[in-house]
N, C-alpha and C positions, 0 to 999 in steps of 0.2 A: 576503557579503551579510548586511546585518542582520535578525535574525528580525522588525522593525518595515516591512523594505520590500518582506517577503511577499507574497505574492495572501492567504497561510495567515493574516494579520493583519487583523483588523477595522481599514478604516479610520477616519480621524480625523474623516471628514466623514460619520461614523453616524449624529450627534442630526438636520443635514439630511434625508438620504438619508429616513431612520427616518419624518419627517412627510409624505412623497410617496408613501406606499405601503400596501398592502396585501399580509400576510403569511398565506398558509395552509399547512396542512402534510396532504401528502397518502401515504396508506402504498400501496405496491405491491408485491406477491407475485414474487419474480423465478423462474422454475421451469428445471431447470439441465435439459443436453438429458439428460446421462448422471451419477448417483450421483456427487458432486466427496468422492473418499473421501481421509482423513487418518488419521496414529494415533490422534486424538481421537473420529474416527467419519463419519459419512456426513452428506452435506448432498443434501439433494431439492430444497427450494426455501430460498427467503431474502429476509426482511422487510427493506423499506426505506422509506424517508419522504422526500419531497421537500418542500423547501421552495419553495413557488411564489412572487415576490414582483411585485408587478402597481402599476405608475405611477396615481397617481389622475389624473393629468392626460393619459396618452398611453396609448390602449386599446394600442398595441403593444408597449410597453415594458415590458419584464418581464426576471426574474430567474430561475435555477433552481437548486439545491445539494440534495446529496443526502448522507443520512444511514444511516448503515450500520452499525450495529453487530454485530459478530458473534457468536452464538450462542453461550452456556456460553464464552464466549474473554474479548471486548470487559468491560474496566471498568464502564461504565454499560450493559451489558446486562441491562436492568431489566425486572420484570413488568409495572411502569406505564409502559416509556419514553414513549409516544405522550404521555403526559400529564405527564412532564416535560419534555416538549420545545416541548410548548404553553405550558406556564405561562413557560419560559424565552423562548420569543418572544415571548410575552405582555407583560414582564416587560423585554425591550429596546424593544417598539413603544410600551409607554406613557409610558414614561420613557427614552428612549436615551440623554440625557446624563448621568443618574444612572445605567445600566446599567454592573456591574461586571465588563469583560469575565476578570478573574480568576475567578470563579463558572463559569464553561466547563470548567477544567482538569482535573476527575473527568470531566469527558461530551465525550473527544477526537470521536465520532464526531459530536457536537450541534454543537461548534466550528468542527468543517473544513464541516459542510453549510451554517453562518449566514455562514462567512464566502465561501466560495466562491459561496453566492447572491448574495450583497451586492454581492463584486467582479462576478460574471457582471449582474450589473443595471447597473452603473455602465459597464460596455463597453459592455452594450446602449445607453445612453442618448448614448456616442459618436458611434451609428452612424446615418446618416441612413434604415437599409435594414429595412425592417421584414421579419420571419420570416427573418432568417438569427442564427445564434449567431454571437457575434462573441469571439475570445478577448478574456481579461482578462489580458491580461500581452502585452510586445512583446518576442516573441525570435525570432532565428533559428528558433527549431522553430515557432510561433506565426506565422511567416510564410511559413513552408513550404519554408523554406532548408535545414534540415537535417533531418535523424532524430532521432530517440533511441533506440540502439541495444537489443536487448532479448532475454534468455533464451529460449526455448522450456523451457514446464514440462511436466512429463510427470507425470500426475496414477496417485498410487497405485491399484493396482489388480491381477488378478493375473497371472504373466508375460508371460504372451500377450498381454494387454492394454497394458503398461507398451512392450516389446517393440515391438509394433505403431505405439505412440506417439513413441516412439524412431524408428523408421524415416521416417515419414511429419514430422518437423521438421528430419531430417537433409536430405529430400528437398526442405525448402522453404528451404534454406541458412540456417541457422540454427548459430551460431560458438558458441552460449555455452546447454548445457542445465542447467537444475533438474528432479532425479528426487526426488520424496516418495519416502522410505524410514522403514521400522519398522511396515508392517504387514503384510509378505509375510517367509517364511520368509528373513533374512539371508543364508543362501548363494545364495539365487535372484538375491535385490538385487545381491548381488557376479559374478554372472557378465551382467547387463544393464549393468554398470557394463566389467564385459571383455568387453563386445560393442563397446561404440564406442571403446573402448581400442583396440581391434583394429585399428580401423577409422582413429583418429583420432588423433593425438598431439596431447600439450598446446598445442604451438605451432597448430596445425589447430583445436581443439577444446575451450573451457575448461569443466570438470564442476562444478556445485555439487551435493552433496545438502542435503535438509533433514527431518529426523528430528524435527522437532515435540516435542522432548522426550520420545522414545520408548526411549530408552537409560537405565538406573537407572544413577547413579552405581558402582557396583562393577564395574558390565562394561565402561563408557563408554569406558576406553584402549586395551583391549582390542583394542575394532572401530575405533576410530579409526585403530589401528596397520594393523589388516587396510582400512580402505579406503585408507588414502597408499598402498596398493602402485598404486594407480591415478592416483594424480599429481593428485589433486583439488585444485582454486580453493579450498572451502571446504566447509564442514560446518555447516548451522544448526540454532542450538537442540538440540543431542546429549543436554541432560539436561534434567530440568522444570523449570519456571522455581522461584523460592526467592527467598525474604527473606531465605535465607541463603547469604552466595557465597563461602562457602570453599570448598565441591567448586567450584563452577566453575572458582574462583582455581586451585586445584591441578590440575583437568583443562586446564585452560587450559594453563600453562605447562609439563605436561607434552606437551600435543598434539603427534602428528606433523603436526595438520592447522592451516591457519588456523578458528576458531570464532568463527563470526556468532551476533549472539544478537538473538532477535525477542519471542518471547514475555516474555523479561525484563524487556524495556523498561513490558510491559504494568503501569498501574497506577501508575507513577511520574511524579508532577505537579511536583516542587519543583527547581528547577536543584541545591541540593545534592543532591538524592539522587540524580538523575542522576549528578551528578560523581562522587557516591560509587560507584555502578555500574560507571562505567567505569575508577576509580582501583584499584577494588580487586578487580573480573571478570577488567580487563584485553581484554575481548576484541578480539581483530586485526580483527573488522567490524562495525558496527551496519545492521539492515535496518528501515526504518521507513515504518510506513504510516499517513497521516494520517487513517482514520479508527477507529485501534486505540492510536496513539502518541500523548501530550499533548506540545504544543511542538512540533515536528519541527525546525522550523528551528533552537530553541536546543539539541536532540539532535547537530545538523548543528554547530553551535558549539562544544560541548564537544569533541566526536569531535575535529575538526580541529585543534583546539588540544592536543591530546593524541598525535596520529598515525594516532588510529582513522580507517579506510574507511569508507563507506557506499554504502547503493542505498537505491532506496526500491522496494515491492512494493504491488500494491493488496491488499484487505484482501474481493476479491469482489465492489467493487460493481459497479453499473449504468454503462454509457455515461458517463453524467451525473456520476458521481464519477471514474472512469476516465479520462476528461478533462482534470480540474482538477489530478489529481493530474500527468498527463501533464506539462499545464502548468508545474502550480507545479516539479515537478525541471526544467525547459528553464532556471528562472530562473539553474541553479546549474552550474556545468562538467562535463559529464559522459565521467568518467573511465570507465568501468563500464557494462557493460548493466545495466538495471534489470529489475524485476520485474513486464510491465505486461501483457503478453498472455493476458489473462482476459479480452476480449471477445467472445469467441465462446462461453462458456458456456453461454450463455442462451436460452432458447427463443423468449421475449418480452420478449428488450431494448430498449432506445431506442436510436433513430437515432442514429450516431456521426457525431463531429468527427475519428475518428482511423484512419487505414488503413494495412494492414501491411504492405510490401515486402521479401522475405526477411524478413530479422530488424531489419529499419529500421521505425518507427513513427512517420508523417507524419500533422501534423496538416491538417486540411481544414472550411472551414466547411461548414456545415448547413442548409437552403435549408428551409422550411416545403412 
């Protein structure tokens, strides 16, 4: 697919759409049930901003896209975001035809909430049915034909905890887990890793971890040697991200493990220097999440053309971005369980479009 015939793409018929509307941007507190802990550190709650976009002409027709940037991580995780993100709407509604949608490329998470509002309006406007969400994109998963298959994540924390998490995803059939590792004592992580080894052979049961960049280059082959004795799918981000990839190159091609990299991607706007990421990283997967990654679809272009994998993972948002992102990988073949079941985080999330079945995630419209 071409990164132009995206939902992730501002359409062509923006400077229209642009004069029928009213654009506001609204922020809301997401407060998580339980501490969502990483090696970076602990999240309690999590700002977000919606873009509300409302028909001048039909009180029911409306837009929604959400904007997510994540904390000390996200590129454009700025002191002033709210007031960058105004002036950039500001900034497309005055002028849309002069709006340079290359200006986006620094602020992934301001791109994937304008564009995903835009496309969710223009569905709306579809639909003869006022107060239901209507998808913006026609696919099999968007009509309720299929799943998209999806990891159970099992969120750091300490063994009993981690442990406990493990059991209770095993229990809801769930074929494919992601365990956060590097912030519990390593041989702990390695014997919750020979628990469902035990339990589970590769054929049975594929293991990702993701280590957030918690491993200093000197130790990094190390443990990587000591986790392949568990037959792991993959290993994310094992060192900290760097503008400079010759450890990675080297850890890379010496891995026992395949090595996804997420955090690296952060920060990179230019299709060369993508290329150059992956030409000279090398990495066996890319994971990309549209409100942390610039491009996604042209990330999804290089990769392929190259041999690299990929999934896409959300980035922690709300319902409302959870969704789209849902969406927008339906557009694409999905080879892989992806990274999507964070919707039960939240203590005060939004009504969802999307429900879980085992480890199957159906989409479902949403009735006012």
């Amino acid at each position: 697919m071409s990164p132009h015939e995206s939902i992730l793409h501002l359409p062509a018929l923006l400077p229209q759409i642009a004069e029928r509307l009213t654009i506001s941007v609204e922020p809301y507190t997401l407060r998580f049930r339980r501490p969502a802990k990483t090696s970076r550190g602990e999240y309690e709650t999590k700002r977000v901003y919606y873009l509300r976009l409302q028909s001048l002409e039909q009180a029911g027709h409306v837009g929604c896209g959400e904007c997510a940037p994540m904390p000390q991580l996200s590129c454009d995780d700025l002191p002033n975001y709210q007031a960058v993100l105004e002036q950039l709407v500001g900034q497309m509604a005055q002028a849309p035809d002069r709006f340079d949608v290359a200006s986006l490329r620094p602020y992934p998470s301001i791109a994937f909430g304008l564009a995903t509002a835009i496309n969710s309006f223009i569905a709306a406007g579809h639909s003869s049915e006022e107060g239901s969400e209507k998808p913006f994109c026609d696919t099999p998963f968007t009509r309720g034909e299929l799943g998209i298959p999806i990891n159970g994540l099992i969120w750091m924390g300490d063994k009993a905890y981690m442990y406990e998490q493990i059991k209770a995803k095993l229990a809801q059939g769930f074929r494919c887990l992601k365990l956060k590792i590097g912030g519990i004592d390593f041989s702990e992580e390695l014997e919750l890793l020979r628990y469902v080894r035990q339990h589970f052979s590769p054929e049975e049961m594929e293991l990702r971890v993701d280590a957030n960049g918690a491993f200093a280059p000197e130790v990094a082959l190390e443990r990587l040697k000591r986790l392949s004795d568990f037959r792991l799918h993959s290993i994310e981000q094992p060192i900290p991200a760097s503008d400079q990839w010759d450890e990675l190159a080297k850890l890379t091609a010496a891995s026992p493990l395949p090595i996804a990299l997420d955090e690296e991607l952060i920060g990179i706007h230019s299709r060369e220097r993508k290329a150059q990421l992956l030409d000279e990283g090398k990495p066996h997967y890319i994971i990309l999440k549209p409100s942390l990654h610039s491009g996604v679809d042209e990330w999804i272009e290089l990769a392929e053309e190259r041999g690299i994998g990929w999934w896409a993972t959300s980035a922690l948002e709300s319902n409302v971005g959870l969704s789209a992102i849902a969406q927008w990988v339906s557009q694409y073949p999905i080879v892989r369980p992806q990274g999507l079941g964070t919707g039960a985080l939240y203590l005060n999330n939004t009504p969802s479009t999307l429900r879980l079945v085992g480890d199957q995630m159906f989409f479902r419209e949403v009735r006012d």
